[in-house]
N, C-alpha and C positions, 0 to 999 in steps of 0.2 A: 164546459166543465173545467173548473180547478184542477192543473198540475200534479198538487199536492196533497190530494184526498186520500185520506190512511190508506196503510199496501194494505193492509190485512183486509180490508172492508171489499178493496178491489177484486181480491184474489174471491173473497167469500160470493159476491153480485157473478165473478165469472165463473166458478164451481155451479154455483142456480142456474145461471142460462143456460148451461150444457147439459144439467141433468134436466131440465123441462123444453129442452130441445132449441135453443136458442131463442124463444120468447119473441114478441114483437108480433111485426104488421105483419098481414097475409094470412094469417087462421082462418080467416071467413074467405078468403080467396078472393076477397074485392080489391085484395093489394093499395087501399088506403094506408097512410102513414098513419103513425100513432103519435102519442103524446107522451109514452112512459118512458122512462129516462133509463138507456140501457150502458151501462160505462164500460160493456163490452165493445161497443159500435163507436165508429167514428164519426156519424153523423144523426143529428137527434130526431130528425123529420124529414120529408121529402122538402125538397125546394121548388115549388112551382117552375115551371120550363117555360119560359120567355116564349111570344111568337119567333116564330125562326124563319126566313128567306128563304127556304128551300122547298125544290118541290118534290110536294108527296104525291101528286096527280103522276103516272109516268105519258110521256107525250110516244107516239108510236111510227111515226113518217105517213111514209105514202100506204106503205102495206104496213099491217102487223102482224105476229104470230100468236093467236090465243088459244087457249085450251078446246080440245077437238070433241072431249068427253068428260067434263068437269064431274058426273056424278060416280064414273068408273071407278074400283079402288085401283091402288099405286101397281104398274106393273116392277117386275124385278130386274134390273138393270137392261133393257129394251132397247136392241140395233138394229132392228128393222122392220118393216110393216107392207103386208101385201094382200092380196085378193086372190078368190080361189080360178075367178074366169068360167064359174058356171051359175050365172044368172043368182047366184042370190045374196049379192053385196054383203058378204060377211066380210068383217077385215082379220087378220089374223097377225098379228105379235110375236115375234122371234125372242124367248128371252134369253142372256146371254149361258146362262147356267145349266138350260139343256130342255127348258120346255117352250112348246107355244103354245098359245092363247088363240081366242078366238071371240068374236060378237058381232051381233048386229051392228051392222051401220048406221047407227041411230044416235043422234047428240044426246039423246036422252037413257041410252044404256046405262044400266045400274052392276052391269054383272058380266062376267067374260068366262067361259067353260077351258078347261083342259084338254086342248085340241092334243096335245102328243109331249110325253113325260120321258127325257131320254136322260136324266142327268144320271146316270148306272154308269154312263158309259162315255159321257164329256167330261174332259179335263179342262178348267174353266179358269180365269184369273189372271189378269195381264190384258193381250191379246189372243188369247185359248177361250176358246168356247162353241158354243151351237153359236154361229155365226150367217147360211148363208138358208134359204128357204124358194123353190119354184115350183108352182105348180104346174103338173103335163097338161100341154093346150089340149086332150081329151079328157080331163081330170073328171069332168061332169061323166063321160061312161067309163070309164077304167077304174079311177078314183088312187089313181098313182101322183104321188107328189115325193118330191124329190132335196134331201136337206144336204148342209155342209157342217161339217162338225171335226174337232178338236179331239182327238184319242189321244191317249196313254203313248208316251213315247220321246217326244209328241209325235205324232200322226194326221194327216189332214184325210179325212172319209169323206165321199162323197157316198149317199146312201138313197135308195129308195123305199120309201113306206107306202102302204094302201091305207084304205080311211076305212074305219070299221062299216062292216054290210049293216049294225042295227041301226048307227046313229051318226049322224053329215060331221055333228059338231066331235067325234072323237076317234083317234086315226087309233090303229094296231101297233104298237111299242114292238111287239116280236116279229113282226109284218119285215122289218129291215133284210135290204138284200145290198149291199157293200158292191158298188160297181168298182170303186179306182181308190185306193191311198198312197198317200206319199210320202215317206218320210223328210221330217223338219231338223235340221241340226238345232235350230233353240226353238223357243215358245213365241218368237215374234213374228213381224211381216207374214199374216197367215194368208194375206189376200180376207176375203169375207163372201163375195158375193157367186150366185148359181145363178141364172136366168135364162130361160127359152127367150131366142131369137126368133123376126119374125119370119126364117125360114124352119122352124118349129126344132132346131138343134137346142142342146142342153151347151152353154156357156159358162166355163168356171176359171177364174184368176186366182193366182199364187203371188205370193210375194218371193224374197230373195232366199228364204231357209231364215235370215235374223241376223241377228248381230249388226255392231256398226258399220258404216261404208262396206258393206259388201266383203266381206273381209274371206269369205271364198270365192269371191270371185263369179259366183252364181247369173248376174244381170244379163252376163253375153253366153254363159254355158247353153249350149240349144241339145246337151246331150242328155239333159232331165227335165222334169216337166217347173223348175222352180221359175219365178221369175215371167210367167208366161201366164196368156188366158190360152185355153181350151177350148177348143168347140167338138163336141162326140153327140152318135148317136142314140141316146137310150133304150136300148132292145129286152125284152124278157129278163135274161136275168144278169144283163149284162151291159156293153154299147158295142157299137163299129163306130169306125172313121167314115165322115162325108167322103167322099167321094174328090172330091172339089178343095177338100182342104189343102194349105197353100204348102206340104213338106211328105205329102201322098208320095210313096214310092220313092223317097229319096234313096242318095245312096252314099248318105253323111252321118246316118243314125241318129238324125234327128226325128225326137217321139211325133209320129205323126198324128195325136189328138193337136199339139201346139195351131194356133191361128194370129198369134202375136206374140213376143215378147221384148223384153229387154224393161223390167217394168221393177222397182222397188219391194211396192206394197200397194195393189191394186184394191182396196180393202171395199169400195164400190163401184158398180157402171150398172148403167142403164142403156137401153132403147127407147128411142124416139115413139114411141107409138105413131106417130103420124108417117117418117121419113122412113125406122129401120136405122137411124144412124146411131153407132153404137160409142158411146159416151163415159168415158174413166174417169175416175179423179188418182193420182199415187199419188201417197204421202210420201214426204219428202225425207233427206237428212238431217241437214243443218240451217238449210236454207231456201231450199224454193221448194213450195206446193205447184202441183201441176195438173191441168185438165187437158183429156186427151181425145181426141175421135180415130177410134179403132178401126185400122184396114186388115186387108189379109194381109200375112205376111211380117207386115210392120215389124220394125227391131224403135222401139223406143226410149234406146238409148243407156240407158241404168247397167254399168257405173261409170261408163264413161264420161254419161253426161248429167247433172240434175237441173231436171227442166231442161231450158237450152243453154245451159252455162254448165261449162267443165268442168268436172269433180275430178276425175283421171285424167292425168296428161297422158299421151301418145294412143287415143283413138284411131284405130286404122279408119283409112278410106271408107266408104260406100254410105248407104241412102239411112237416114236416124230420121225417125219421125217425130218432131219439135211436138210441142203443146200449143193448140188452140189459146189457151192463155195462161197464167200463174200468177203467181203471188209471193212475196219473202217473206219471212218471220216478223218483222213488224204488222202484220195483219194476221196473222195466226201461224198455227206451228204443229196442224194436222188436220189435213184438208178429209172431208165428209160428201163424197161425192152423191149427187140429186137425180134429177129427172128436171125433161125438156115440160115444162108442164105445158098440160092438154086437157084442162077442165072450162068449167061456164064460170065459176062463182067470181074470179076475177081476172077479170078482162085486160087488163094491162101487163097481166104477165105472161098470155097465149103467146107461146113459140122462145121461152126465155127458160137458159138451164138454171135452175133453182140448185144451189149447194151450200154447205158450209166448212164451217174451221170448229172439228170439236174442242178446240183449247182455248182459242178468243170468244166465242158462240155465234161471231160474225155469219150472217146469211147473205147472201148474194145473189144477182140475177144478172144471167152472161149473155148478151145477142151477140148473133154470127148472124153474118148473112149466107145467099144461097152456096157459097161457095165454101163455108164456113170458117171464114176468118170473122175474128174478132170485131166488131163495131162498138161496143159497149159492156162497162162492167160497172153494177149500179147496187153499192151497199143496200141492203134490204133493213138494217139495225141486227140488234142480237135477241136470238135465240132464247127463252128464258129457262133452258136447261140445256147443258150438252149435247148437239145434236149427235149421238149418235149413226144415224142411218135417216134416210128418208122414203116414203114411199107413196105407191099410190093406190087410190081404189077401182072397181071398175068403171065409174065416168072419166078417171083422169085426174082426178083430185088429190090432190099431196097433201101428206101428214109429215111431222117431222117426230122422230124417236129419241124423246129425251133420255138422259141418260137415266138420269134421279127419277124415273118409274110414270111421267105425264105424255103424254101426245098432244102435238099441236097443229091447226092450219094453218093456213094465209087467209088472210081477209084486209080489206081495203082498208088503210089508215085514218089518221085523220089529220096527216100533212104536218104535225110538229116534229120540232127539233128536240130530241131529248137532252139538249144541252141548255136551248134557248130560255128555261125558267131560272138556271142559277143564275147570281149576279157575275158581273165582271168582275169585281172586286171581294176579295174574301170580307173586306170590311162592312161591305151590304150584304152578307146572308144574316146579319144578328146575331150570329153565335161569340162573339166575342162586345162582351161594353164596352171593352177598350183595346182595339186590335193591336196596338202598338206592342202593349204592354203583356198581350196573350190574357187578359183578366175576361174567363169566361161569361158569357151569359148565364143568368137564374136560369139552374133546372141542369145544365150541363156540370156532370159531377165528371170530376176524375179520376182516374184509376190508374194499374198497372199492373203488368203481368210476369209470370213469376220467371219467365225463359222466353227472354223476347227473340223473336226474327234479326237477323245477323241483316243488317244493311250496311255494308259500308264505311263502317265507322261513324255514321250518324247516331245520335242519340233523338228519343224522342217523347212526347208526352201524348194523354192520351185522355177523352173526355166524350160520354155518353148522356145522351139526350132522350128519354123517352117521353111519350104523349104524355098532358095531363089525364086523371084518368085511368091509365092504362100503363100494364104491369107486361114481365117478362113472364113467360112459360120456361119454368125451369126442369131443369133436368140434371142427375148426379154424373149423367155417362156418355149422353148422348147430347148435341149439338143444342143449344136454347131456342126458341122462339120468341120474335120480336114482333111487336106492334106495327102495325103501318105508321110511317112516321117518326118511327126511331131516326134517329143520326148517331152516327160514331163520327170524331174526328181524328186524327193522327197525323203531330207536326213534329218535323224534322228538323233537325238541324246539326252543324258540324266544326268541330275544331280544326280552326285554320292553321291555328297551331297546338300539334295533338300534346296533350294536356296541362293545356292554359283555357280552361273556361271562361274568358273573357276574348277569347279569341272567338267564338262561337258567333257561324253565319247560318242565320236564318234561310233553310233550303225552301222546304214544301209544307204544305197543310192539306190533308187528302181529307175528302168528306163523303160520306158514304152514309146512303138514305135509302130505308124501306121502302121504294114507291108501291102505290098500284100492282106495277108487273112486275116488283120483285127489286132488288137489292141495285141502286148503282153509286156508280162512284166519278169522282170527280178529282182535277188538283190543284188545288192554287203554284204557283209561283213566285215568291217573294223578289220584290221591285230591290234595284239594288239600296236603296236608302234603307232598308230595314224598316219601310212603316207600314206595306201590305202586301200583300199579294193577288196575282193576275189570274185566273182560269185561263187553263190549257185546252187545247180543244186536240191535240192528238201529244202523241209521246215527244220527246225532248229529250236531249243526252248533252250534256255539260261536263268537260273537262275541268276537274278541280286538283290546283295546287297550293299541296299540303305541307309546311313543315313539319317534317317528323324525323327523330334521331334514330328512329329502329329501321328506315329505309336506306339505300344505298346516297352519299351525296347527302342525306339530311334531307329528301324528300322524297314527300309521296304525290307523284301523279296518278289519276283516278277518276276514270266517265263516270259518272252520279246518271242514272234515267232517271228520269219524271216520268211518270205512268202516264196512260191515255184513260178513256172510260172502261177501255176493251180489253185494256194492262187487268186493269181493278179487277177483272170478271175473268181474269185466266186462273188466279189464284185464288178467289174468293168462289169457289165453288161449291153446287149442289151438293156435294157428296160432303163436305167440310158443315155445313149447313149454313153455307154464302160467310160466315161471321168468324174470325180465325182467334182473335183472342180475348175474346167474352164469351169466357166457356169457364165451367168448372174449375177444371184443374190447373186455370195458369190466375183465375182471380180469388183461388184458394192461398191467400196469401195477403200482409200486412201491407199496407200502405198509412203514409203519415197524411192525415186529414187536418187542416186550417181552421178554427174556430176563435176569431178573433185573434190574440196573442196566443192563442196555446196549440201546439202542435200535439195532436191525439195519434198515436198507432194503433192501428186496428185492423180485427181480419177485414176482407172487402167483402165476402160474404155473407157475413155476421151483419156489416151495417147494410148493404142491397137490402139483407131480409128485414131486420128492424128497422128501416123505414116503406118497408111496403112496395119494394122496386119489384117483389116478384109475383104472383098471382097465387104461391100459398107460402106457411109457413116451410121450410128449408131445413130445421134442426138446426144440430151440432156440423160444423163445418169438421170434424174432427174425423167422418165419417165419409168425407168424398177423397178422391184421389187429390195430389197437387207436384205439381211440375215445380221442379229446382234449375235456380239457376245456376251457371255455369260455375263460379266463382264461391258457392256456396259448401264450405269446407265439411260441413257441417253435416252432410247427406253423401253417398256411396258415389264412384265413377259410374256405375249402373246406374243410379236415377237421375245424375247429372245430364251421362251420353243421353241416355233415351230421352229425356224433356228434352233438350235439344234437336233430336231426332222428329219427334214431335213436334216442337213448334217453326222447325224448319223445312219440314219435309213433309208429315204424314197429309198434310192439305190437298196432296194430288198422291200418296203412296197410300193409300190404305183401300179396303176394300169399296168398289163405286168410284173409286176415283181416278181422276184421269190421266194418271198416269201409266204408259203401255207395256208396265210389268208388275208381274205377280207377287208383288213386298206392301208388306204393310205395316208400317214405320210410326203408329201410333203408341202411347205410353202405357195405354190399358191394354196392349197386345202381351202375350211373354214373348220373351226371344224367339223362342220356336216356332209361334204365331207368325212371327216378322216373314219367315220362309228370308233368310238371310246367312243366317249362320251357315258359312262350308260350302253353300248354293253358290252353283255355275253358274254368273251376270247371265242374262239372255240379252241385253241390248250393249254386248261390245266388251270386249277384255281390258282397252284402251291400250295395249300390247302388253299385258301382263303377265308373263309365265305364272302357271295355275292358280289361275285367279281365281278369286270369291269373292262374293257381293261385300260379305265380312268373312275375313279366314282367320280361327281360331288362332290368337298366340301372336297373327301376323298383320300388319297394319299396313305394310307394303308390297301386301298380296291382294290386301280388300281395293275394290274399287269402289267402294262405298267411300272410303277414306281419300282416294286418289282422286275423285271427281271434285270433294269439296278442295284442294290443294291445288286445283289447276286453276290457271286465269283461262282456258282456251274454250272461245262459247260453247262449240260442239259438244263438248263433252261436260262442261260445269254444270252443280245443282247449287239449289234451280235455275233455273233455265234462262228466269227475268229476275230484276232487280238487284240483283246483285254482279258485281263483277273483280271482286278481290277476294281472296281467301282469309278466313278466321283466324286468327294464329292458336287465340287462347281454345277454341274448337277443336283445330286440329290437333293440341296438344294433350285434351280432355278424351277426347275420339281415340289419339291414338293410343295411351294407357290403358283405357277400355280396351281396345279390343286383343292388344297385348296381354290384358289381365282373364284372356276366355280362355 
């Protein structure tokens, strides 16, 4: 199109598309491009997509995780999964909101019943909720089962219900008899889990009461039940103390249900079914996840110690019980404690503890020998939802508890490397004709979003690749759906000297593919000549020095990470719908399109939809929400902050997601939706006299504000990718919240 086509004629063609709803491809839902010439759109037809080097097959190792009950519908955010122990293999479903589920054990189940409805009475959101579920080893004649759950307070209850006399599949909601609660100082570290041991005791772990590093001191207190597992006896309408437990008759006032403590956030453990050895995982603080084997007695350390390395200087003397094994935050950064598994269906993993990291989705298999030290610890791949919880049935059979509402098993692989189908070289996947020059492949269109992710000072560009064929599922509000076969790419790069754009060194090119089993990701790393880039096969952190005159000395030094596969899948989450800025409200927004000599601006949803990117017609863009960027004078500090908030945060803060408090920091929230405003942090003050997540008026009260302004990892958001603070952010941030 000519530059210079009368206004008036222009203004009149864009009056008609918004009153017939933006016109164009997709009316028939076949998502074919058209032929009509729309001068609203910045692009006049679909561009066929080039073969691309990438693979949409996903490859799965030795073992895989696939779906357990593909015909089931979506459970509601699901932490755990167990069996009743009376002959008739029903599995039953913990949801986090206050009900369980129930079904056949059958890969062929269509349908799951409402075993027990308690959400009256759980407080849910964050780490709060119906959390722990066991059933009593005479359940088959008694029909007493025994849950953990999140009260108003907060509160942790431990409760027992009966299962209704008419029907197996539907327990008594007013049946509850409240044996033990405790009060919580916040809403986090609730522990999770209840289990009968196999000397038929009822087992329950707590965490520290919340907040960061222990900051009551909770870990070592043995004068309340936090911080500790439990072991009681469940009686009528109550329990006793074994007998035998290891603080019977003390004369130190310590609670003698205690069986161990000194523990974080015990948020799972299991039993061995075959040995009786009883199995933790705590989640961690800043730095080490830990798996533990529970003795009487034990003190495990928490805060003195995390894991076996010192968080607290001056630990007194006497006997800490180390971990079996661990792991640091480069492998994940909230360990999902499993089961020793003790099924038939695969045979290579009999006598191996099955766990995960619900932030990286990492799955793992730990041998110990007789003694039970460590011999091996052998990545299994990721998870293709948030493991949650994991469980078993009664053969022995693990499932794992996605977060995002699927169940999965283990089943035997088929020995590939999910890395081994990309090229070495970003210049062999074909997405680019000419890598040198970043000149895309046909079919790979560009975009950009309207409140980008804060990285670093890096700038970047941004280009989507869908099948021929095959269209997007759109949606105004909710997360898109993508083709198998999509590709997104996003390339990096930075001023070596900040603002001289000729100074600009080519960092990364991250690619990220629909497979088979879901979304992964990958990242080049640019060769120092500038002419291609390398696949990375794990994370990467690179010191870069910056000339910049707003820095002390006239420079900025600054670690740059390069993601792993595992990076890509901590933020690109189920709950976000895996894809973070090809969505609505950030491609509700102009972008300038290349058409020989003529640079077109156009909405980017206006041309998606008139060339047939989506699977139906879309309307008037005028009608969805859209995310402002920082800088844009033009729109309020209210839609400024929150798009920002949004496109930096809500990906793990919004409801489902994985983030372990109760905020939910998206742009379609109101304030008061956010649960932010005036609200007491539950994960740590960071020492702030009365603090708020955001305090009205006060910006160096919110720790909302305080966490983006720090460089120190423990406490900065988020958590990966970035490791400097915003300025122009923090300056926008702190107006706002001055201006409440």
């Amino acid at each position: 199109m000519n530059a210079v086509k009368p206004l008036l004629l222009l203004i009149f063609v864009q009056l008609a598309l918004i009153a017939c709803g933006g016109g164009g491809a997709g009316d028939s839902g076949s998502g074919s491009s058209t032929d009509d010439t729309n001068l609203a759109s910045g692009l006049q037809q679909r561009p066929r997509t080039a073969t691309l080097n990438v693979p949409v097959t996903a490859t799965s190792g030795e073992i895989t995780m696939v779906e357990a009950f593909e015909n089931l519908p979506n459970f509601s955010q699901p932490v755990f999964i167990t069996h009743a122990g009376d002959g008739s293999d029903r599995l039953f479903v913990v949801e986090q909101a206050g009900r369980i589920r129930v079904f056949a054990n059958d890969p062929n189940a269509t349908s799951y019943s409402t075993f027990l409805d308690i959400r009256d009475r759980v407080a849910d959101g964050g780490e709060l909720g119906l959390l722990g579920l066991a059933f009593d080893p005479n359940y088959a004649s008694n029909g007493y089962f025994y849950v953990y759950y999140t009260g108003s307070g907060p509160e942790s209850r431990l409760s027992r219900f009966n299962v209704s006399s008419g029907n197996p599949n539907q327990a008594d909601p007013g049946s509850e008899t409240i044996l033990l609660t405790v009060d919580q100082p916040a809403g986090n570290h609730n522990g999770g889990t209840i289990a009968f041991g196999p000397d038929g005791y009822l087992y329950w772990g707590l965490g520290d009461g919340g907040g960061s590093g222990d900051p009551d001191r909770q870990g070592q207190n043995t004068q309340n039940l936090l911080s500790t597992v439990m072991r009681i006896n469940p009686t009528g309408s109550g329990y006793s103390i074994p007998a035998d437990n290891p603080f019977v008759d003390n004369s130190d006032g310590i609670p003698e249900e205690i069986w161990a403590y000194g523990f974080r956030n015990p948020y799972r453990f299991s039993f061995d079914r075959n040995t009786g050895d009883l199995w933790l995982a705590d989640v961690g603080q800043n730095a080490i996840e830990e798996i533990d084997i529970v003795i009487k007695g034990g003190n495990y350390g928490w805060s003195w110690y995390e894991g076996s390395s010192t968080f607290r200087s001056g630990a007194p003397s006497g006997t800490y019980q180390f971990p079996v094994h661990e792991y640091d935050h480069s492998q994940g950064e909230s360990i999902t404690g499993g089961y020793v598994y003790r099924g038939s269906a695969v045979p290579s993993l009999v006598g191996k503890y099955l766990y995960g990291d619900f932030i990286s989705t990492r799955v793992w298999a730990l041998t110990v020998d007789d003694q039970l030290n460590k011999v091996d610890n052998s990545e299994l791949g990721n998870a293709p939802q948030n493991p949650a919880g994991f469980g078993e049935d009664e053969a022995g059979e693990l499932y794992i508890a996605g977060y995002g509402g699927r169940l999965y098993r283990f089943a035997e692989g088929d020995g590939g490397d999910p890395l081994a189908g990309f090229p070495q070289a970003l210049s062999d996947t074909g997405l680019f004709s000419d890598t040198s020059s970043l000149t895309p492949a046909s079919g790979l269109i560009e975009y950009d979003v309207n409140s980008p992710l804060w990285s670093d000072y890096s700038t970047k560009r941004r280009w989507i690749a869908v099948p021929n064929g095959q269209a997007i599922t759109f949606s105004g509000s909710q997360p898109w759906r993508f083709p198998i076969g999509t590709v997104l790419v996003k390339h990096f790069e930075i001023e070596m000297v900040a603002g001289d754009t000729d100074s600009s060194r080519r960092l990364e090119t991250r690619v990220l593919v629909n497979q088979t089993g879901g979304w992964f990701g990958v990242t080049y790393r640019w060769n120092e000549p500038q002419t291609d880039a390398e696949l990375l096969t794990d994370r990467l952190t690179e010191t870069l020095t910056v000339a910049d005159a707003d820095f002390n000395g006239g420079t900025r030094v600054q670690d740059y990470l390069y993601p792993s596969p595992n990076d890509c899948l901590s933020c690109h989450v189920n709950a976000s719908g895996n894809v973070l800025g090809v969505k609505t409200a950030q491609l509700n927004g102009r972008f300038d399109y290349t058409s020989g000599n003529d640079t077109i601006s156009a909405n980017q949803l206006t041309t998606w939809n008139h060339i047939g990117l989506f699977t139906r017609s879309i309307g008037s863009p005028g009608q969805y929400q859209a995310l402002r960027a920082l800088d844009n004078q033009a729109t309020s500090l209210d839609q400024r902050s929150r798009s920002y908030l949004d496109s930096n945060c809500s990906f793990c803060h919004q409801a489902g997601g994985t983030a372990p408090v109760n905020i939910d920091l998206r742009y379609s929230r109101t304030l008061a939706q956010t649960n932010t405003l005036d609200v007491v942090p539950e994960a740590g003050d960071l020492g702030i006299s009365g603090a708020r997540i955001i305090a009205s008026g006060d910006a160096e009260r919110s720790v909302l504000w305080a966490r983006m302004n720090t460089t120190d990892d423990q406490y900065r958001m988020p958590p990966i990718a970035s490791h400097l603070p915003h300025p122009e952010a923090l300056n926008v941030i702190q107006q706002w919240i001055e201006s409440l």
